[in-house]
N, C-alpha and C positions, 0 to 999 in steps of 0.2 A: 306241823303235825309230827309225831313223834314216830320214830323210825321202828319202834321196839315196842313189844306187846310184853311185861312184868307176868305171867301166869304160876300163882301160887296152887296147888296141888296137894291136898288134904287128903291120906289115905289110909287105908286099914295097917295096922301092924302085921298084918296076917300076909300081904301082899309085897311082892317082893319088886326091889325099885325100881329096876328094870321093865315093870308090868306098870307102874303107877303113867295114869297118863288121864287125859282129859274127861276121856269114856270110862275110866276106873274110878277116879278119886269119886270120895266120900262130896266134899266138899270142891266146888272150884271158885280164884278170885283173879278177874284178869282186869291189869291197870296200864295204861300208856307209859311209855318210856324214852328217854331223848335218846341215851345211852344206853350200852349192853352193860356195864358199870352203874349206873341207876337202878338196870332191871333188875340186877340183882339183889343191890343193895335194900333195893324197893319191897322185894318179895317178903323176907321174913319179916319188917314192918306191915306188912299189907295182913299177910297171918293174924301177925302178934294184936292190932286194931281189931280184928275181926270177931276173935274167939274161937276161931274153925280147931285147932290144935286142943287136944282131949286128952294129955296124961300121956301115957304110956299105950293107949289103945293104937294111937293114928301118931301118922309123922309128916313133916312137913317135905316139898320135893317142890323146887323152882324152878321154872325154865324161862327161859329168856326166847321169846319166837321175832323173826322180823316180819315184822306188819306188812301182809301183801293185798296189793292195788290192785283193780281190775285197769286195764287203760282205756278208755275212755273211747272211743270211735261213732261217726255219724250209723245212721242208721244202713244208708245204701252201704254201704264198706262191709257192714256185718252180714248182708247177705251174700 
């Protein structure tokens, strides 16, 4: 399983980058990742595939998250 979540981030030009985030963008595309070096790499293909990028309206914003696991425990444990 891949350690890294690729999340491409499609947002208003009007919004400023610091603000772009999952609950902002226009647009979102999230893909698995081995690497933080993939994720990135991954992200403006993932975009450029998609179509979500519009001109000069929207711009593209990548982040790279590490994928988090619940751990797993029997039931009597969790009470």
């Amino acid at each position: 399983m891949a350690d890294f979540l690729t999340v491409a981030l499609v947002c208003a030009s009007t919004l400023a980058a610091p603000d772009c985030s999952r609950e902002t963008a226009l647009d979102v595309a999230v893909a698995p990742a081995p690497t933080p070096i993939t994720c990135l790499m991954q992200g403006e293909t993932l975009a450029a595939q998609s179509g979500f990028v519009r001109g000069q309206e929207t711009y593209l914003k990548v982040a790279c998250e590490r994928r988090r696991t619940a751990a797993l425990r029997p039931e009597a444990e969790a009470r």
